[in-house]
C-alpha positions as a printed Julia matrix, in Angstrom:
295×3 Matrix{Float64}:
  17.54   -8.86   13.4
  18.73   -9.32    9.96
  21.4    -6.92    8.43
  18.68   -5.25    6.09
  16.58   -4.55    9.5
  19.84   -2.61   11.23
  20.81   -1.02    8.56
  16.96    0.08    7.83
  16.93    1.23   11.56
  20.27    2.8    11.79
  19.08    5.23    8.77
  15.7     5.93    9.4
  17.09    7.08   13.5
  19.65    8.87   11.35
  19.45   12.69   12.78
  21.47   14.08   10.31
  19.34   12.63    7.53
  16.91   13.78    8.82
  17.85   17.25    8.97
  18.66   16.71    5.22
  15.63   15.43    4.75
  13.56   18.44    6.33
  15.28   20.77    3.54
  14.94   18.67    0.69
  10.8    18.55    1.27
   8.09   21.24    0.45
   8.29   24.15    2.38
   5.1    25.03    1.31
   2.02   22.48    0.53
   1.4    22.07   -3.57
  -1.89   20.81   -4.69
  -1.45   16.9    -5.75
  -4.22   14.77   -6.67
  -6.33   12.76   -4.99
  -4.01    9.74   -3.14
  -5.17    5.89   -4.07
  -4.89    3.36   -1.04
  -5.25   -0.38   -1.66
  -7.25   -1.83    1.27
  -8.6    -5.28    2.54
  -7.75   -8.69    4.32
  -4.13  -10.14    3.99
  -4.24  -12.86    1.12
  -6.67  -11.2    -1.43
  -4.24  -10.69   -3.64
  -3.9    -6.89   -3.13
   0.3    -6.78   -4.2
  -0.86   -8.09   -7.56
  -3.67   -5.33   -7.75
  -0.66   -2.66   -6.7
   1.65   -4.2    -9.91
  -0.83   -3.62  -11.99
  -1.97   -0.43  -11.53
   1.94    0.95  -11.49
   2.63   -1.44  -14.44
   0.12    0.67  -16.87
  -0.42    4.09  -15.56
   1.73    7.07  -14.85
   1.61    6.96  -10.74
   4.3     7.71   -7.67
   4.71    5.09   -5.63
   7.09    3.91   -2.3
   9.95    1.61   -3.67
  11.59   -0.57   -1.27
  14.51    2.05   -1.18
  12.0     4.82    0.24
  11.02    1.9     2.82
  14.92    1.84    3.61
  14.87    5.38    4.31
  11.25    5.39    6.38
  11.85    8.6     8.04
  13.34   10.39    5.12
  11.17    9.71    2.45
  11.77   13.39    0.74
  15.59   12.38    0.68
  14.7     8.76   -0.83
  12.32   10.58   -2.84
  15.53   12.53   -4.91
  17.44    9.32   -5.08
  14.89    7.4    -6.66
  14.59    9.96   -9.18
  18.41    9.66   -9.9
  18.73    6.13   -9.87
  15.91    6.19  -12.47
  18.06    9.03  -14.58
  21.06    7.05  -14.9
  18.53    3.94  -16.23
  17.6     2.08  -12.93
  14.24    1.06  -14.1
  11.19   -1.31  -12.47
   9.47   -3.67  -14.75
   6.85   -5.75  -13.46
   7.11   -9.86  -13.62
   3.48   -9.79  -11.11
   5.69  -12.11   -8.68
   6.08  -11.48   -5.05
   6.49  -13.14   -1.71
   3.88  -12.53    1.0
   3.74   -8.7    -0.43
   7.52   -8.59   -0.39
   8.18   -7.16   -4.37
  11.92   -7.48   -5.79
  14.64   -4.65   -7.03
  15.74   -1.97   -4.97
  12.91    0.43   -7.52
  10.2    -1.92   -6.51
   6.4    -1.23   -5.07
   6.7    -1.56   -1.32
   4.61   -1.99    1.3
   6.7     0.55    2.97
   4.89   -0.75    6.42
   7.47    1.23    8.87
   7.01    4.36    6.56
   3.52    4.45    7.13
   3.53    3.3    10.86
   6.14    6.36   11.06
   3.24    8.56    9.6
   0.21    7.18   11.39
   0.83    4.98   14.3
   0.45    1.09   14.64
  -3.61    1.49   14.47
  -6.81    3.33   15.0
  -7.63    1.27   18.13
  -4.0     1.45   19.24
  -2.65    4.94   18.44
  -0.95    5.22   22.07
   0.62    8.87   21.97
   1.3     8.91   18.71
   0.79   12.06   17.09
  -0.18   12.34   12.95
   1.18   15.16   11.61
  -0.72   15.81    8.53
   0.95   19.26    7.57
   3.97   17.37    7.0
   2.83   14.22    5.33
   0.83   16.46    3.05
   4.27   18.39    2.12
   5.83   14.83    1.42
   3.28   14.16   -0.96
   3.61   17.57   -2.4
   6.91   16.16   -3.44
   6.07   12.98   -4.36
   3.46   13.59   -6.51
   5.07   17.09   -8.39
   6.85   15.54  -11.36
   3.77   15.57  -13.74
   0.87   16.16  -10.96
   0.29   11.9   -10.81
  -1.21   10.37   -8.54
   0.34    8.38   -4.75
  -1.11    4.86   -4.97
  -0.15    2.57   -2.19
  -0.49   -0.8    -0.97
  -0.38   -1.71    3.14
  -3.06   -4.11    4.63
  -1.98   -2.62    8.09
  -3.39    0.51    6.39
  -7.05   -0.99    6.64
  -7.05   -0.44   10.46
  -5.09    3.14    9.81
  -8.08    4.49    7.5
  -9.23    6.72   10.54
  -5.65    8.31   11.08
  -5.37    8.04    6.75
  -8.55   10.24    6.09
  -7.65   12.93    8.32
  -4.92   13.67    6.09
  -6.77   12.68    3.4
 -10.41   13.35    3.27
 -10.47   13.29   -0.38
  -9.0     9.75   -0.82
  -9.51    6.91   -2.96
  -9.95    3.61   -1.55
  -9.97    0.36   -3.77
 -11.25   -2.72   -1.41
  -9.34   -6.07   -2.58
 -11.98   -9.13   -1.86
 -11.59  -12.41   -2.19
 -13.35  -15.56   -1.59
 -13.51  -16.61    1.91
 -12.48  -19.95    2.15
  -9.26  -19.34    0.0
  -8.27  -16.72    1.94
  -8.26  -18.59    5.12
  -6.31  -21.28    3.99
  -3.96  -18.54    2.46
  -3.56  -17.05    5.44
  -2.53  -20.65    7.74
  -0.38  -21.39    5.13
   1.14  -18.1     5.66
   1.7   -18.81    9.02
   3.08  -22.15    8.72
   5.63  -20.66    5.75
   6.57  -17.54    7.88
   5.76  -18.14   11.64
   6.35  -22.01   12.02
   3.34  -22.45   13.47
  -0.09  -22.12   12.87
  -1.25  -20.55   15.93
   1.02  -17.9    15.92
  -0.31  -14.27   14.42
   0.32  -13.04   10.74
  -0.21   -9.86    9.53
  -2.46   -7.19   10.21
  -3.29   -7.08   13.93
  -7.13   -6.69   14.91
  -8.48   -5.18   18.08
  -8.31   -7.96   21.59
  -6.38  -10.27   18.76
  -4.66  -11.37   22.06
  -7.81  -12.95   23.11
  -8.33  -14.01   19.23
  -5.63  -16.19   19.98
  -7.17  -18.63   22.43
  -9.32  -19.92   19.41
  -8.68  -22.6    16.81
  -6.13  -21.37   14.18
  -9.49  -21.17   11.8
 -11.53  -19.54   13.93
  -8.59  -17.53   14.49
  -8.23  -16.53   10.98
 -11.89  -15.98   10.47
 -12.17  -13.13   12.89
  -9.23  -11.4    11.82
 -10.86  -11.1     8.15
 -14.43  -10.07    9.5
 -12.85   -7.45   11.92
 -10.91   -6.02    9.08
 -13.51   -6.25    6.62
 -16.23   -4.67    9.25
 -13.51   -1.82   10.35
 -13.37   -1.21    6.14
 -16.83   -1.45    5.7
 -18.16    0.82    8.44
 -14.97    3.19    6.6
 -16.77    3.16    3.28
 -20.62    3.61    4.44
 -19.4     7.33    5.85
 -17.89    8.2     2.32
 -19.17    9.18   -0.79
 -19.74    6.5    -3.32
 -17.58    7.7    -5.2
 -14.33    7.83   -3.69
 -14.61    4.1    -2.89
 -14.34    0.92   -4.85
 -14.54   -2.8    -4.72
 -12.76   -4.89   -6.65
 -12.97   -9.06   -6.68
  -9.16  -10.91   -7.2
 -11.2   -13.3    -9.64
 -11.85  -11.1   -11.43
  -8.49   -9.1   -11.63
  -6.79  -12.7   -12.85
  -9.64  -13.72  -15.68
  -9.38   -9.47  -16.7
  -6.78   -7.82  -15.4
  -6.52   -4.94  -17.72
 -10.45   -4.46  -17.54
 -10.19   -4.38  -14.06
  -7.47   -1.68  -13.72
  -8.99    0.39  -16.17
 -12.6     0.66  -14.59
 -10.5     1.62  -10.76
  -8.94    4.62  -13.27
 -11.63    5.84  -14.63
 -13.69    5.74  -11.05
 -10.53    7.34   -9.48
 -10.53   10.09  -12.54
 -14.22   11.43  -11.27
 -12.63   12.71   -8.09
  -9.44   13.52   -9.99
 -12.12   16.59  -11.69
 -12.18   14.27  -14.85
  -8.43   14.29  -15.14
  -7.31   10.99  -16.49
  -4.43    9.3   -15.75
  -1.69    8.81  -18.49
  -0.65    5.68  -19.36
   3.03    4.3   -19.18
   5.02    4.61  -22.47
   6.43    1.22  -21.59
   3.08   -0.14  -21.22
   1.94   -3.26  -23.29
  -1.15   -4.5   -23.22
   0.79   -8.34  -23.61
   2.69   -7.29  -20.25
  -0.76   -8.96  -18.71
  -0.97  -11.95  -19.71
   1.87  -12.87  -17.16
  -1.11  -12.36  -14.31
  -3.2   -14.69  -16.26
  -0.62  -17.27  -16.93
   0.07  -17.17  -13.36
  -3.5   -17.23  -12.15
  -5.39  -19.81  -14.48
């Protein structure tokens, strides 16, 4: 276990921050708008879909210090915001590592936040118990600065959407797709790069993916993307059209701006025709660093 990994889990089993934390959240649940949450197959490119979205509009977001503090996100919450007073700022270069983003203020995947809040997965909830009163006060918080939006990025999510929408029935979901055959060999390469070996299992874990395991590293591959995809799919057929979206990583890299834009302005129907503000740091040249890095 590296240091970051002790020190992560000597503060998030911290019982005196987590008292603190208790009194720095809502006491009382504050209407926030609608939350957005990225979901799809690892290796579709959903970290650079998460960039973008935080790099032009006005949203809240888990930085990798609120991952830090897991179990005390209220307390992380307040820390962020001073950090950012005193000039900490995030500015997006569209780089990452296997969804890993830079800076202590950067988008995280925040995956032991949100296994905190709903379990490992649907099919493996065990006696975990989702408390949505309280993740609904968190969000209170999060989201009470100017009434923006949560939009978050976890793959692991995809097989959480059950546990998600109880919390959440009014949610957004954006579906990250990507061809096939490139995400296969994204993924073995994955597993080569952060397992040392291509048989061994990256990422988000699928129902029996035990038994997954006695086939080819392919075939292996293969059946973790259709489970996903057919656990997401069967998601979105029981929801209105309208709070879901699909969104192809081709066509976020040719027009990335385009691309962001139209998931707003879907997201801003459920939002009762509220838009979205747009970041005063915002350039519409910040961009073509996805395009440069995605010809």
């Amino acid at each position: 276990m590296n240091f970051y990994k002790r020190l992560q889990s000597v503060i998030g089993n911290s019982r005196v921050l987590q008292r603190i934390d208790a009194k720095l959240c809502c006491k009382e649940l504050i209407d926030f708008p609608p939350p957005l949450f990225i979901v799809g197959a690892p290796r579709v490119g959903s970290t650079l879909l998460y960039q973008a979205i935080i790099a032009k509009y006005e949203t809240t977001y888990l930085t990798n210090l609120h991952s830090l503090f897991y179990s005390e996100p209220c307390l992380a919450e307040y820390i962020v915001r001073l950090l950012r007073k005193t000039g900490c700022k995030y500015r997006s270069s569209f780089i990452s590592n296997y969804g890993f983003v830079n800076g202590a203020l950067g988008p995280s995947e925040a995956g032991p936040t949100f296994r905190h809040w709903f379990g490992e997965a649907d099919f493996n909830i065990g006696d975990h118990r989702t408390d949505c009163q309280k993740i609904q006060r968190i969000f209170s918080l999060l989201c009470s600065l100017q009434g923006i939006p949560f939009v978050s990025k976890n793959l692991f999510n995809s097989m959480r959407l059950g546990e998600i929408l109880k919390c959440f029935p009014e949610a957004f979901l954006v579906w990250m797709r990507r061809d096939r055959s490139e995400v296969v060999r994204s993924i073995i390469k994955m597993r080569k790069e952060l397992c040392g070996d291509v048989n061994k299992w990256a990422s988000v874990r699928t129902p029996h993916w035990e038994e997954v395991q006695k086939l080819s590293p392919e075939d292996q591959v293969v059946r973790q993307i259709e489970t996903i995809e057919k656990y997401i799919e069967k998601i979105f057929e029981s929801r209105s059209v309208e709070n879901c979206v699909q969104i192809n990583f081709a066509e976020l890299c040719q027009q990335p701006e385009d691309v962001i834009d139209f998931i707003m302005d879907r997201y801003s129907i459920i939002n009762n025709g509220r838009r979205i503000p747009i970041r005063n740091s915002f350039s519409p040249e910040l961009f073509q660093q996805i395009r440069k890095n995605h010809k």
